[in-house]
N, C-alpha and C positions, 0 to 999 in steps of 0.2 A: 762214804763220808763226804760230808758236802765241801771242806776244804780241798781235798784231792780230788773231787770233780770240779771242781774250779779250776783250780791249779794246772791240771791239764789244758783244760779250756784256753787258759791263757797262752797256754806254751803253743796249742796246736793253731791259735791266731794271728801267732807270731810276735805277740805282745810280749814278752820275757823269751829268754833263751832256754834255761831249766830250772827243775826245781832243786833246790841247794845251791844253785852259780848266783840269779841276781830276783829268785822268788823263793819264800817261803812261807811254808804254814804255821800259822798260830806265833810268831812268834818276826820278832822285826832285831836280828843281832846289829850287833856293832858294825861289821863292816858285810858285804862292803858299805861304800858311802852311797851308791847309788842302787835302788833295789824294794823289791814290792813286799808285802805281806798279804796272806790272806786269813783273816779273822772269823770264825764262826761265832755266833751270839743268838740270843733266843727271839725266838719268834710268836706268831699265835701257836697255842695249842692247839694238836691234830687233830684232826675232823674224825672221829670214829665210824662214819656214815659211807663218806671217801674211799676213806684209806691214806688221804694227803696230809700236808705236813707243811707249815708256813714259814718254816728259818728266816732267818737273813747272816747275810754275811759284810765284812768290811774290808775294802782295799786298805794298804797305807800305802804310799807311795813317797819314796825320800830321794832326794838329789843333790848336789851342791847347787843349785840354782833352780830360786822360787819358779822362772820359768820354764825349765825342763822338767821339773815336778810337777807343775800343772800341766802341761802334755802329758807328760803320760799318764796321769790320773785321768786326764779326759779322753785319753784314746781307747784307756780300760773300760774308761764309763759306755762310749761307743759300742765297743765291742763285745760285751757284754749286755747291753739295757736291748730290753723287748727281744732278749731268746725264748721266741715258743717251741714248743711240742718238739725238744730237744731231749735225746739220753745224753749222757755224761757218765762213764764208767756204766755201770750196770741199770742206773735210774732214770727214769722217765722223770724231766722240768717239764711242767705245764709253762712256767713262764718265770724267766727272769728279771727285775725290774729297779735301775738306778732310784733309787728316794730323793738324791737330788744332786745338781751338780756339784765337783770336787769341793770341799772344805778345804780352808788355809789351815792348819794344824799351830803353822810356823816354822822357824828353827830351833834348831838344838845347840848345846854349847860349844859344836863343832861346826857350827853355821851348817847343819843341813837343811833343807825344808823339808816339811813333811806336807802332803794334801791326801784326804779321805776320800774314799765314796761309799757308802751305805745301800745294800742290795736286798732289795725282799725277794722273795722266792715262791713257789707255789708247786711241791713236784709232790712222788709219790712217796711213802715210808721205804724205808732204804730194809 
C-alpha cells in the first residue's frame, strides 16, 4: 500500500521519527501540534499493457510556525522528488515525482500551519 511505503520511506530518511509518534497515515489528528500526514488519492488509470499503476499521494505537514512547516515540507519534497527504480516494501517505484513546491494550507484555529506537497508516482501493481 502506497501510504505504508511512503511512510517508511520517510522514517528510513530520517525525515519523521515513527509512524504513530509525529507521522501518520491517511489521517492528520489533533495532536500532536507538530507532525506529518501521508494522504493516498487517485491517479491515472493502470496501464493494462504494463502492469503499472499512476497514484499520487499528499504530504501535510503542520507546526506552530509557518516557518518550520515550510522546512519540513520542503525537506520531504527533497527527499522524496526524483526517487527512481526504487522498491519500497515489496513494490518496484519506477519514479517518484513532487507536482510542485510546498502549498501554504495556513492555519488552524489553534494557529497551526499547515503546507502540502502533492506526489505523482509511476510503480508497479501492488
Amino acid at each position: 500500500m502506497i501510504m505504508t511505503d511512503v511512510a517508511a520511506k520517510i522514517v528510513a530518511l530520517g525525515l519523521c521519527t515513527a509512524v504513530g509518534t509525529d507521522l501518520f497515515k491517511g489521517q492528520m489528528p489533533d495532536a500532536p501540534d507538530v507532525c506529518v500526514g501521508v494522504h493516498a488519492y487517485g491517479g491515472a488509470a493502470p496501464d493494462d499493457v504494463t502492469g503499472c499503476e499512476y497514484p499520487k499521494f499528499q504530504l501535510q505537514v503542520r507546526s506552530t510556525s509557518p516557518e518550520t512547516a515550510y522546512a519540513k515540507a520542503y525537506g520531504l519534497m527533497k527527499g522524496l522528488h526524483s526517487l527512481r527504480s526504487v522498491t519500497l516494501g515489496t513494490t518496484l517505484y519506477h519514479c517518484i515525482t513532487a507536482d510542485s513546491d510546498p502549498i501554504p494550507i495556513g492555519a488552524d484555529g489553534r494557529g497551526r500551519w499547515t503546507y502540502t506537497v502533492n506526489f505523482s508516482v509511476y510503480k508497479e501493481m501492488d
